[in-house]
BADODO-116584 format. One record per residue (C-alpha): chain; residue number from 1; x, y, z; residue in one letter. Coordinates in Angstrom, 3 decimals. Layout:
REM BADODO-116584
+----+-----+----------+----------+----------+----+
! ch !   i !       xx !       yy !       zz ! aa !
+----+-----+----------+----------+----------+----+
!  A ! NUM !        X !        Y !        Z !  a !
...
+----+-----+----------+----------+----------+----+
REM end
This chain:
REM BADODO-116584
+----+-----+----------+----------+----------+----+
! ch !   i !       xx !       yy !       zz ! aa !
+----+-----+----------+----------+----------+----+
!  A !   1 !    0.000 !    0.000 !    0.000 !  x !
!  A !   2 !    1.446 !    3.308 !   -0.765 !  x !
!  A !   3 !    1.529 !    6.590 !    1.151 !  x !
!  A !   4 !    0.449 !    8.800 !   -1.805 !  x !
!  A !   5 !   -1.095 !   11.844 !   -0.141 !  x !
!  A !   6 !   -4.295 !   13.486 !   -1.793 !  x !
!  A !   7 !   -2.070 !   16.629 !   -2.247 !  x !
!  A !   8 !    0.256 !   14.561 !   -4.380 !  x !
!  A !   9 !   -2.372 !   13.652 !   -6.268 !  x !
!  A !  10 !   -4.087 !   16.639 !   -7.234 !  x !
!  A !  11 !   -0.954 !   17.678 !   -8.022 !  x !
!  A !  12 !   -0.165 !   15.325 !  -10.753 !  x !
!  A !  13 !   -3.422 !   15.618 !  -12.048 !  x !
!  A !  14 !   -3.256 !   19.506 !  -12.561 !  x !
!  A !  15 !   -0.081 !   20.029 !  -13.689 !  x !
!  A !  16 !    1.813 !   17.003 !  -15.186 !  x !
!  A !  17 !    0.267 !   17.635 !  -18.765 !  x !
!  A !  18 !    2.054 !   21.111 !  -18.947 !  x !
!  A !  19 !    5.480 !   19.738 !  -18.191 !  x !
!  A !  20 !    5.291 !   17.623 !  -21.742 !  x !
!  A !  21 !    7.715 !   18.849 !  -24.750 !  x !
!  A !  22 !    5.914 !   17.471 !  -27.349 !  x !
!  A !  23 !    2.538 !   15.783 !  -28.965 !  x !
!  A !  24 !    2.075 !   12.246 !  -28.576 !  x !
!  A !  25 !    4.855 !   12.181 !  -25.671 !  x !
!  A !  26 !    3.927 !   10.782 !  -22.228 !  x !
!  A !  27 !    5.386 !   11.443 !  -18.473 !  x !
!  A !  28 !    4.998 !    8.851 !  -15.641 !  x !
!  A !  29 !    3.602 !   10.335 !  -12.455 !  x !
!  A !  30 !    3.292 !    8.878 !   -8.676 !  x !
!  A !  31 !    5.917 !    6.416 !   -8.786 !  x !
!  A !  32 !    5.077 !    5.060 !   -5.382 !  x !
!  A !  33 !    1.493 !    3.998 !   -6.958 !  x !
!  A !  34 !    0.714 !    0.025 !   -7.262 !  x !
!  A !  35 !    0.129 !    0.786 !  -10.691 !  x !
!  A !  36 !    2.551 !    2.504 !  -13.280 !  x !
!  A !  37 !    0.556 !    5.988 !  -14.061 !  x !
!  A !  38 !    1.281 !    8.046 !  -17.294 !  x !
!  A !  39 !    0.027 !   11.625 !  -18.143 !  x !
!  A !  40 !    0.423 !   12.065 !  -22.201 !  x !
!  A !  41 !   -0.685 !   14.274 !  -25.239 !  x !
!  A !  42 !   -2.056 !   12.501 !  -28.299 !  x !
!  A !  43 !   -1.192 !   13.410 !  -31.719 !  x !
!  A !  44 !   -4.327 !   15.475 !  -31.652 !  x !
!  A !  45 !   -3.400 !   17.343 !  -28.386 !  x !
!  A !  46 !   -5.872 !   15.332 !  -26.279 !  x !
!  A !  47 !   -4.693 !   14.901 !  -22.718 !  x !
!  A !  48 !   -4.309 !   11.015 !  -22.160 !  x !
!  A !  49 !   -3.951 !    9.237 !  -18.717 !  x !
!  A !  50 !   -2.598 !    5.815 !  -18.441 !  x !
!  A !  51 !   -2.853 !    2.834 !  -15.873 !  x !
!  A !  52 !   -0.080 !    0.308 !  -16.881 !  x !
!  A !  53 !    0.909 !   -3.270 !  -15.130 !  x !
!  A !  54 !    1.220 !   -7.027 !  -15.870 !  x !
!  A !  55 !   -2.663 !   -7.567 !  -15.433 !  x !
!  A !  56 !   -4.587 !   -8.020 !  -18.642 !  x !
!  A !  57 !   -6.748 !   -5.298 !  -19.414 !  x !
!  A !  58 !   -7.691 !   -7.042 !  -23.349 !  x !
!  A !  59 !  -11.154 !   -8.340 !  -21.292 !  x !
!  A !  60 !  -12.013 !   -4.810 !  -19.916 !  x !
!  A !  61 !  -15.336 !   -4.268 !  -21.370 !  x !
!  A !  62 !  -15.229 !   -0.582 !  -22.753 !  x !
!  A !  63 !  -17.624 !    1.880 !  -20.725 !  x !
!  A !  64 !  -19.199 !    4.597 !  -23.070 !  x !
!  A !  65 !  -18.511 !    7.838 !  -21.309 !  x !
!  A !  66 !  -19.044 !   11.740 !  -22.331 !  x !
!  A !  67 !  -15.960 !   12.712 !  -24.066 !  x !
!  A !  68 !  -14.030 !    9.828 !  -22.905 !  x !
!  A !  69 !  -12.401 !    7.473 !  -25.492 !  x !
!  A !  70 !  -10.564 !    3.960 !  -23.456 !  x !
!  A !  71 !   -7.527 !    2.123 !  -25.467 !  x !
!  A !  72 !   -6.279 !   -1.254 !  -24.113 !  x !
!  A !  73 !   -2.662 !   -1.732 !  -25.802 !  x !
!  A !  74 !   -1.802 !   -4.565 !  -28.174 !  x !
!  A !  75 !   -0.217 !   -6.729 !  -24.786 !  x !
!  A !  76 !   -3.005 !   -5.895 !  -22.930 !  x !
!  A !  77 !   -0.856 !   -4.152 !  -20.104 !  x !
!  A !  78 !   -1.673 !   -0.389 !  -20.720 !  x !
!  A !  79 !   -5.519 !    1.248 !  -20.117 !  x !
!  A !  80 !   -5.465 !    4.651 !  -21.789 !  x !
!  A !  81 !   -8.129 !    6.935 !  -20.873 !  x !
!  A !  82 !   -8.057 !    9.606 !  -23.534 !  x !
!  A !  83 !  -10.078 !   13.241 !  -23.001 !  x !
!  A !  84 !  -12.107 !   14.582 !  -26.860 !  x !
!  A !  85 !  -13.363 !   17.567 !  -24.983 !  x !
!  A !  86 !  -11.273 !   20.056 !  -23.109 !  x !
!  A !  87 !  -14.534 !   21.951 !  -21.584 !  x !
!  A !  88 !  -14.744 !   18.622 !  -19.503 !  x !
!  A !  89 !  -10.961 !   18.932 !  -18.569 !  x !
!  A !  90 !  -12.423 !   19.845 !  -14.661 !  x !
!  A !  91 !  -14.390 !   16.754 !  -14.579 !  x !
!  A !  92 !  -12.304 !   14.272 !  -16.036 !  x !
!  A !  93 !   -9.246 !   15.116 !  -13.726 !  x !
!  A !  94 !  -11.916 !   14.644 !  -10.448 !  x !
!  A !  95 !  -12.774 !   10.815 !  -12.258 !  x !
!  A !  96 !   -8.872 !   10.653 !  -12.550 !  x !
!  A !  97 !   -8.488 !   11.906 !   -8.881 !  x !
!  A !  98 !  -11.273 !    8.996 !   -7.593 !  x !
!  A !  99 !   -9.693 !    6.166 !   -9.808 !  x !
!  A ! 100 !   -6.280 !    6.830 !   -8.494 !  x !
!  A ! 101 !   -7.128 !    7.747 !   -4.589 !  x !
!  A ! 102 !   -8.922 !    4.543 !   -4.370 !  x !
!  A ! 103 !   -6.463 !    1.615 !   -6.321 !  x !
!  A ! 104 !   -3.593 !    3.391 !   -4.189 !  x !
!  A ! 105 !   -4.542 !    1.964 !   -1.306 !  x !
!  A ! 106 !   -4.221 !   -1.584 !   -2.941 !  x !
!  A ! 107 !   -1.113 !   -3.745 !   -3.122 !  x !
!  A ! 108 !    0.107 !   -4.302 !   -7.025 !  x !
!  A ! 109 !   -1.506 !   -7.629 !   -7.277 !  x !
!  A ! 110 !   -5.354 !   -6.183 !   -6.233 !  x !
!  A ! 111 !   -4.707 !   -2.611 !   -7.826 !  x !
!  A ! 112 !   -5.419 !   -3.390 !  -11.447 !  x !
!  A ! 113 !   -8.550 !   -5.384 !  -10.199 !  x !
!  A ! 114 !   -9.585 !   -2.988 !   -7.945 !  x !
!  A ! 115 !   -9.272 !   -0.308 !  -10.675 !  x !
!  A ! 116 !  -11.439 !   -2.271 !  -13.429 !  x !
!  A ! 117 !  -14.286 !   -2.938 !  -10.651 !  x !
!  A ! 118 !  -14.276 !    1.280 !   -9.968 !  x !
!  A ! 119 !  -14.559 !    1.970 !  -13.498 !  x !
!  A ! 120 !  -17.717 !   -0.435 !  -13.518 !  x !
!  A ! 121 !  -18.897 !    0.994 !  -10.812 !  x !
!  A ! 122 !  -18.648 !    4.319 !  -12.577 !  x !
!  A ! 123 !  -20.076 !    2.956 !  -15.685 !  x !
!  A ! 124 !  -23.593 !    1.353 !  -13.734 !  x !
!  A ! 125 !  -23.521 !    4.774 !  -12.188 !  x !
!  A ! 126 !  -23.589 !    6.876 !  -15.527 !  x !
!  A ! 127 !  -26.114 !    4.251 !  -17.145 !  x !
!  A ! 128 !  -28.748 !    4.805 !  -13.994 !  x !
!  A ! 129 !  -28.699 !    8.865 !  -14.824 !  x !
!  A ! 130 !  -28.489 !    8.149 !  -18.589 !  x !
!  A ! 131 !  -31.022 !   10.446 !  -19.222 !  x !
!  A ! 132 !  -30.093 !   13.923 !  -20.770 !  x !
!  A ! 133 !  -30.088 !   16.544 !  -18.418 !  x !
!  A ! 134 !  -31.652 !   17.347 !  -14.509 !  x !
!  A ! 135 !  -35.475 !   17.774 !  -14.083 !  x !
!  A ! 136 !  -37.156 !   21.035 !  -12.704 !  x !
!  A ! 137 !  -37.338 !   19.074 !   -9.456 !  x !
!  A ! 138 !  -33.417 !   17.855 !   -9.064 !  x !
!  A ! 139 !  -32.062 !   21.194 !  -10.497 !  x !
!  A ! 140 !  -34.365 !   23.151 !   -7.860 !  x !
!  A ! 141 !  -33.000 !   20.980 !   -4.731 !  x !
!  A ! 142 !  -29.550 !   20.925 !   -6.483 !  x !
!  A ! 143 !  -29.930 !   24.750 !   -6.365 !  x !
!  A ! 144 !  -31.080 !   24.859 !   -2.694 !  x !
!  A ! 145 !  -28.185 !   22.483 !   -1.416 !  x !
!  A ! 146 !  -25.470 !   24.579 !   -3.251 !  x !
!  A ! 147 !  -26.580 !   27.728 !   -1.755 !  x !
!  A ! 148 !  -25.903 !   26.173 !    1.815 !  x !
!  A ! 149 !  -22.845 !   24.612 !    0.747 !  x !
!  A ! 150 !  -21.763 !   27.889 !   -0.592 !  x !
!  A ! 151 !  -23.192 !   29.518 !    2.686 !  x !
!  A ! 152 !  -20.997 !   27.172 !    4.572 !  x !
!  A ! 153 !  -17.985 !   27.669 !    3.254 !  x !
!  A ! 154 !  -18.064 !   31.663 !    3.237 !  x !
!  A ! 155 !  -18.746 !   30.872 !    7.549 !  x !
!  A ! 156 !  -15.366 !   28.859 !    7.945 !  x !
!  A ! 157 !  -11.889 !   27.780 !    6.793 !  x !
!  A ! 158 !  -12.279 !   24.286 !    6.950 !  x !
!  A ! 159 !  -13.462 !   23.788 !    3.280 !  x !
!  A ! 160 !  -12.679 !   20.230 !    2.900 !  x !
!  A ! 161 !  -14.935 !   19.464 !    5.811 !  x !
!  A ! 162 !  -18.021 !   21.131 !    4.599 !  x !
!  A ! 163 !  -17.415 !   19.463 !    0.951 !  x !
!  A ! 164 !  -16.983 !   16.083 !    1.976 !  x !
!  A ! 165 !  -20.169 !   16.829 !    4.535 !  x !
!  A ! 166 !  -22.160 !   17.544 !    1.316 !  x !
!  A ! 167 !  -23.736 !   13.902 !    1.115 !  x !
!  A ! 168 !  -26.836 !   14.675 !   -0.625 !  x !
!  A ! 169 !  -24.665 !   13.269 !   -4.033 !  x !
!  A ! 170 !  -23.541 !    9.869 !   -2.231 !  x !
!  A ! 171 !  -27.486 !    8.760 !   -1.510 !  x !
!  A ! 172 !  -26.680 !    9.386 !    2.545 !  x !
!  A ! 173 !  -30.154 !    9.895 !    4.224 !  x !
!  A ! 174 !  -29.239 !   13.308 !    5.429 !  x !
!  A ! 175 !  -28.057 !   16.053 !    2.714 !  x !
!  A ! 176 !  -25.177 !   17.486 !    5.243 !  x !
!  A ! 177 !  -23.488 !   16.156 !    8.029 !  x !
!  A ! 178 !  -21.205 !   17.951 !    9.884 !  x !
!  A ! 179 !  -19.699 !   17.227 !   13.139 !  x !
!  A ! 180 !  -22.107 !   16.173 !   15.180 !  x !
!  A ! 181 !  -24.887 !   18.466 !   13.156 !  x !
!  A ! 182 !  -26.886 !   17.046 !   10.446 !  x !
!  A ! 183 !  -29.068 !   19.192 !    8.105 !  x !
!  A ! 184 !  -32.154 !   18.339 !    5.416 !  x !
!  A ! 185 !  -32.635 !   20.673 !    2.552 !  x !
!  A ! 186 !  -35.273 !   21.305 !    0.857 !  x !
!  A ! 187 !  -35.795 !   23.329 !   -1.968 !  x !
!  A ! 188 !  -39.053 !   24.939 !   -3.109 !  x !
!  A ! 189 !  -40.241 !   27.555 !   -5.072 !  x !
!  A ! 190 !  -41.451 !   30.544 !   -3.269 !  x !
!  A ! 191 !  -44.893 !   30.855 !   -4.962 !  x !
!  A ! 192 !  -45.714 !   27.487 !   -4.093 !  x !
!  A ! 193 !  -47.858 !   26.202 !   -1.114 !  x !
!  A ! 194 !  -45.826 !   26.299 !    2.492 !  x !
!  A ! 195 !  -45.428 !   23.022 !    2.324 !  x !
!  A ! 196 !  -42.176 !   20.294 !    1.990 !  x !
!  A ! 197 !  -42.617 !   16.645 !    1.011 !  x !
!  A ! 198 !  -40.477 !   14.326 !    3.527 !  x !
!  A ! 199 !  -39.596 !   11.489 !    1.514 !  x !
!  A ! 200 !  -39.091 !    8.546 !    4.024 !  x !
!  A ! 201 !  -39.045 !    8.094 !    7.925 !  x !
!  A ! 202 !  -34.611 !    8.112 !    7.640 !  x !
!  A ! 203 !  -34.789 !   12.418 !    6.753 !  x !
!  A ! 204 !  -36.198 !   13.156 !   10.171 !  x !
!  A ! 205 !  -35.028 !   10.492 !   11.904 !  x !
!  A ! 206 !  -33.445 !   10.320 !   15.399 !  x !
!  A ! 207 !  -29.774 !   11.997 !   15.410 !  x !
!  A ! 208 !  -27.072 !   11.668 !   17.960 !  x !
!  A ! 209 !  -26.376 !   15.326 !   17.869 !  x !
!  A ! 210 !  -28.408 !   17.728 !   16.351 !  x !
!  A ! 211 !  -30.644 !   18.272 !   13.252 !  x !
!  A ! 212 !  -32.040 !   21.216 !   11.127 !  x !
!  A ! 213 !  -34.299 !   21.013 !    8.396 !  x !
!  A ! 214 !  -33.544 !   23.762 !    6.160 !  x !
!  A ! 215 !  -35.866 !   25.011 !    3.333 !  x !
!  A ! 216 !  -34.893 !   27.373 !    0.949 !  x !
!  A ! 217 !  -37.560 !   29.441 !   -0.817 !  x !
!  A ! 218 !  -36.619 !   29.816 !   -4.718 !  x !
!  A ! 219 !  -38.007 !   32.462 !   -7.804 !  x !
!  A ! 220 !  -36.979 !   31.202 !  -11.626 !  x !
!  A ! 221 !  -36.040 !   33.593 !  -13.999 !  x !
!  A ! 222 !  -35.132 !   36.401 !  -12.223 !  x !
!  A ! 223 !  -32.492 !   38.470 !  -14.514 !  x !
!  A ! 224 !  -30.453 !   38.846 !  -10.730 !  x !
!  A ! 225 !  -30.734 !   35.044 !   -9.768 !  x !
!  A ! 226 !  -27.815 !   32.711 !  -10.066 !  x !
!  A ! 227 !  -27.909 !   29.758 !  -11.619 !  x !
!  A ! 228 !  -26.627 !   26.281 !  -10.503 !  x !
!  A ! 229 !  -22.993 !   26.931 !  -13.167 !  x !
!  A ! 230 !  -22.794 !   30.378 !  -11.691 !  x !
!  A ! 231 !  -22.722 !   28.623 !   -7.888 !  x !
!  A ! 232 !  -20.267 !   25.955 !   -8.406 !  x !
!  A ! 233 !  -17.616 !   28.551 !  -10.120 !  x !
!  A ! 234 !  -18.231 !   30.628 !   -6.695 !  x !
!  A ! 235 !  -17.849 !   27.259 !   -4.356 !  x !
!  A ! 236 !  -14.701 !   26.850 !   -6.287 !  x !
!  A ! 237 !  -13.296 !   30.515 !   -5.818 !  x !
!  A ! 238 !  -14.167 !   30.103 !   -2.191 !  x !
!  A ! 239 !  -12.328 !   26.490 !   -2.422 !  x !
!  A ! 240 !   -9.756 !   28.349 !   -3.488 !  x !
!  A ! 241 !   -5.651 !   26.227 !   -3.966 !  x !
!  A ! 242 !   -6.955 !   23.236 !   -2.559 !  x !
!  A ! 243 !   -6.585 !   20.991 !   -5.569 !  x !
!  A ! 244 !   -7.660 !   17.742 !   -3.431 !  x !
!  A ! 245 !  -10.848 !   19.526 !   -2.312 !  x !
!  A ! 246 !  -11.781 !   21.094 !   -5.497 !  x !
!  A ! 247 !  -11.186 !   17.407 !   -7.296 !  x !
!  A ! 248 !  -14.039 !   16.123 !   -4.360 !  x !
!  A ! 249 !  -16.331 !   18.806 !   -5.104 !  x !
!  A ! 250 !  -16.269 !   18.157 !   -9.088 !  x !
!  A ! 251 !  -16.619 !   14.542 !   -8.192 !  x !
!  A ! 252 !  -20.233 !   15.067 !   -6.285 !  x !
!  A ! 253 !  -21.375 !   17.118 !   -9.135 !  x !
!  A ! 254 !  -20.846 !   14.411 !  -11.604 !  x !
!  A ! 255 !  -22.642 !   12.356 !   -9.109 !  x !
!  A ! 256 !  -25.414 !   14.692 !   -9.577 !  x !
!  A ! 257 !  -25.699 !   14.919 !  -13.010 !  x !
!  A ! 258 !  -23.821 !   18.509 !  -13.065 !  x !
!  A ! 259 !  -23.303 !   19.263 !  -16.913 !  x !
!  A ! 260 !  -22.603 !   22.773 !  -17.848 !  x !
!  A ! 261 !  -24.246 !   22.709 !  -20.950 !  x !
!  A ! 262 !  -27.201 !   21.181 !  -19.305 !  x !
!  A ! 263 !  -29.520 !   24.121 !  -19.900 !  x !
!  A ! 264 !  -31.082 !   23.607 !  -16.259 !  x !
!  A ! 265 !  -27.691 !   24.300 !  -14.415 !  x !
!  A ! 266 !  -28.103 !   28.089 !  -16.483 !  x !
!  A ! 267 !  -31.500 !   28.636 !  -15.137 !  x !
!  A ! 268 !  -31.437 !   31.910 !  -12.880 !  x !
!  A ! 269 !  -33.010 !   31.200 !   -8.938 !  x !
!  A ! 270 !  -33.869 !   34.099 !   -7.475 !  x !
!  A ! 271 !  -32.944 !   33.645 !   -3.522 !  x !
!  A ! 272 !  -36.156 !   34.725 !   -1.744 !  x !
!  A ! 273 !  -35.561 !   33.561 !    1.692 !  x !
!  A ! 274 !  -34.804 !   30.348 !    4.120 !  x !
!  A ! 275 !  -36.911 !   29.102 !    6.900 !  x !
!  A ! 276 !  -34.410 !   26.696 !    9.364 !  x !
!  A ! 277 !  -36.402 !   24.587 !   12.058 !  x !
!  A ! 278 !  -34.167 !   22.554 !   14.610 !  x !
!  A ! 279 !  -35.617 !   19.138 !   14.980 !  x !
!  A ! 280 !  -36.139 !   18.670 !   18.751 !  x !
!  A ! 281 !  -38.023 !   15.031 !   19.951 !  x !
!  A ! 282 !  -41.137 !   17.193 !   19.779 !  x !
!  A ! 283 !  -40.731 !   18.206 !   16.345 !  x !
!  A ! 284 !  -43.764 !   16.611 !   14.532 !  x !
!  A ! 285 !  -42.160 !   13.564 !   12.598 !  x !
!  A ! 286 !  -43.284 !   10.011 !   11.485 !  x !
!  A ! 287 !  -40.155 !    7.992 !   12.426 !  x !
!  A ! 288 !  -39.607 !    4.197 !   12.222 !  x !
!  A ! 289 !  -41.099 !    3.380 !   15.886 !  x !
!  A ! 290 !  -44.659 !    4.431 !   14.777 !  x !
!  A ! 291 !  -45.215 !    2.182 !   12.082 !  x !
!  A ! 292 !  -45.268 !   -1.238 !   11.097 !  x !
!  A ! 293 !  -42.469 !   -3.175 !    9.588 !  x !
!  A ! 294 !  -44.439 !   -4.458 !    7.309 !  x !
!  A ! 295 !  -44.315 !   -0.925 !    5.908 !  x !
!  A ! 296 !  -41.641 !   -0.246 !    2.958 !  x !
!  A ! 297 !  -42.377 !    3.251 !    2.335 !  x !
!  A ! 298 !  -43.401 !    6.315 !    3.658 !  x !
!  A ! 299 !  -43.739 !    9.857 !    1.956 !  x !
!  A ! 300 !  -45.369 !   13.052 !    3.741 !  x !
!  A ! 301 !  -46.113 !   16.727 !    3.840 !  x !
!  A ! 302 !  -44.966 !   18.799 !    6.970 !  x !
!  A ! 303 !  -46.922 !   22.423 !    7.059 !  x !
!  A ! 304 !  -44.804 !   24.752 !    7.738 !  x !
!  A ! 305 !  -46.942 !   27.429 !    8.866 !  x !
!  A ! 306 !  -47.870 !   24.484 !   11.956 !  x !
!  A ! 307 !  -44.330 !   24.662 !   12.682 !  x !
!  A ! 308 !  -42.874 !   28.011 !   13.382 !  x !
!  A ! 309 !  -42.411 !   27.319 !   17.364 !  x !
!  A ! 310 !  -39.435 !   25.811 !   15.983 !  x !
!  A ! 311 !  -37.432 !   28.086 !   13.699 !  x !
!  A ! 312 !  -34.271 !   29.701 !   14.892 !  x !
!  A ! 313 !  -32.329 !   32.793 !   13.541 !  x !
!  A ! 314 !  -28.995 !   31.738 !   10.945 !  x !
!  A ! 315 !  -26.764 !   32.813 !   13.634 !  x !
!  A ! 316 !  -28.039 !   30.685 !   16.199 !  x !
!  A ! 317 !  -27.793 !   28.353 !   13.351 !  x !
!  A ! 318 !  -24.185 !   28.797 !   12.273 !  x !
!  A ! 319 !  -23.745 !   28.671 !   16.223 !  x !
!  A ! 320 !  -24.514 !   25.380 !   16.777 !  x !
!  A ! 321 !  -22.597 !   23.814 !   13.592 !  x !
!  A ! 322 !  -19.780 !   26.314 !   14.228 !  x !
!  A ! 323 !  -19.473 !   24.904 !   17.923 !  x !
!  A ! 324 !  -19.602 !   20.855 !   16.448 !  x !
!  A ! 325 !  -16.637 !   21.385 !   14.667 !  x !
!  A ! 326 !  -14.510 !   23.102 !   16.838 !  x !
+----+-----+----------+----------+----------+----+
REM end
């Protein structure tokens, strides 16, 4: 197992490719990796990244990615992964960053294995969001979960912590967790009936620290909104240097269907207000102990004009998460 750091990483990723001389030339990078890595230039100018070792790779089933071409060598022994589209140079460096993070942890014998079973994983996860482009509903809570994240970071230094708290993209029942806080967004648009749909009894459920359900209120079209593209550039100013961070972050928004030619990630949301409840014991939930096992699924509608007794001001807000992280 090696001790490549995450810094090394993003490192290699960001800057090998302007250290080559010359088209079609290659540079190995991370030479304490299981697996021999390569950052090249095709004869076209394409950036190229390379996984070489004695495994195989002639059985790899090819994966049919956005702008991504993969080339198994004649011996087998060399997986190129070769970028058509340098507008998706951010994205392809944070599928990079994942690929290698996770087979350098491996010995050399597991590492090529380990790296074929990620890509799959990759590949089941790009054929279950297929379809072209977010709906009104996932670009509206996509909206409302950046704004906190973007909130979040402007309140502290500790930027890697809030990004890699921002679970809403890995399926984790909570949308944020942060310390010992955990927060539920929801989204809605503000001309819409005060209400929020709670989707199953794990959103609300019982938390050993403390919990906020957070509900942004959201106008379309407003010529002074910001869109979802115009958020994630400011997340990433606010990032700021940290390469390993920044590669996490563009990770979770291909995990969301990000796309920045996806013309609902350019739709302006005008910010017109948050409500933030802290939910106590008494906060009016269904949870797991009040209904059967038998069951499966449970969806409902909280009021919140029944539930002001338990708002709280953003600062006593910050306050709490501040002092869980401390």
């Amino acid at each position: 197992m090696s001790d490549i750091s995450a810094e090394d990483v993003s490192d290699a990723l960001q800057s090998k490719w302007y250290e080559l001389n010359a088209l079609g030339s290659r540079k190995r990078v991370l030479p304490a990796h299981p697996l021999k890595l390569y950052v090249g230039r095709s004869q076209a100018g394409n950036r190229i990244f390379q996984f070489g070792c004695e495994h195989d790779f002639r059985d790899f089933r090819h994966i049919n990615f956005k702008s991504l071409q993969f080339h198994v060598d004649e011996i087998g022994q060399i997986l190129s992964i070769e970028l058509n589209d340098e507008g998706h140079a951010s994205t392809y460096t944070a599928f990079l960053y994942d690929l290698v993070i996770q087979t350098s942890k491996m010995g050399k014998e597991h590492a090529p294995l380990h790296l074929i079973a990620r890509l799959q994983d990759w590949s089941k996860l790009f054929q279950r969001s297929g379809k072209e482009g977010l709906t009104d509903s996932e670009a509206l809570g996509l909206r409302g979960e950046l704004q906190l994240v973007k909130w979040l970071l402007g309140k502290t230094k500790k930027q890697r912590e809030v990004v890699e708290g921002w679970r809403g993209p890995n399926g984790d029942k909570s949308d944020i967790g942060w310390g010992t806080c955990r927060i539920e967004i929801k989204a809605k648009r503000a001309t819409s009936k005060p209400n929020v749909s709670i989707s199953s009894v794990d959103q609300l459920a019982e938390n050993p620290g403390t919990l906020f359900l957070y509900v942004a209120n959201l106008n379309s079209g407003a010529e002074d909104g910001l869109s979802i593209t115009d958020l994630t550039d400011e997340i990433n100013d606010l990032i700021g240097a940290d390469l390993s961070t920044k590669h996490i972050f563009e990770r979770k928004l291909m995990l969301v269907g990000y796309d920045t030619d996806d013309a609902a990630c350019q739709t302006l949301f005008q910010d017109a207000g948050i409500q933030i409840y802290e939910v106590t014991d008494e906060f009016p939930k269904i949870t797991t102990d009040m209904i059967s096992s038998a069951i499966s699924k449970v969806v409902y509608e909280l009021e919140l004009g029944q539930i002001q007794e338990y708002l709280v001001r953003k600062d006593r807000f910050w306050q709490k998460i501040g002092s869980s992280n401390e």
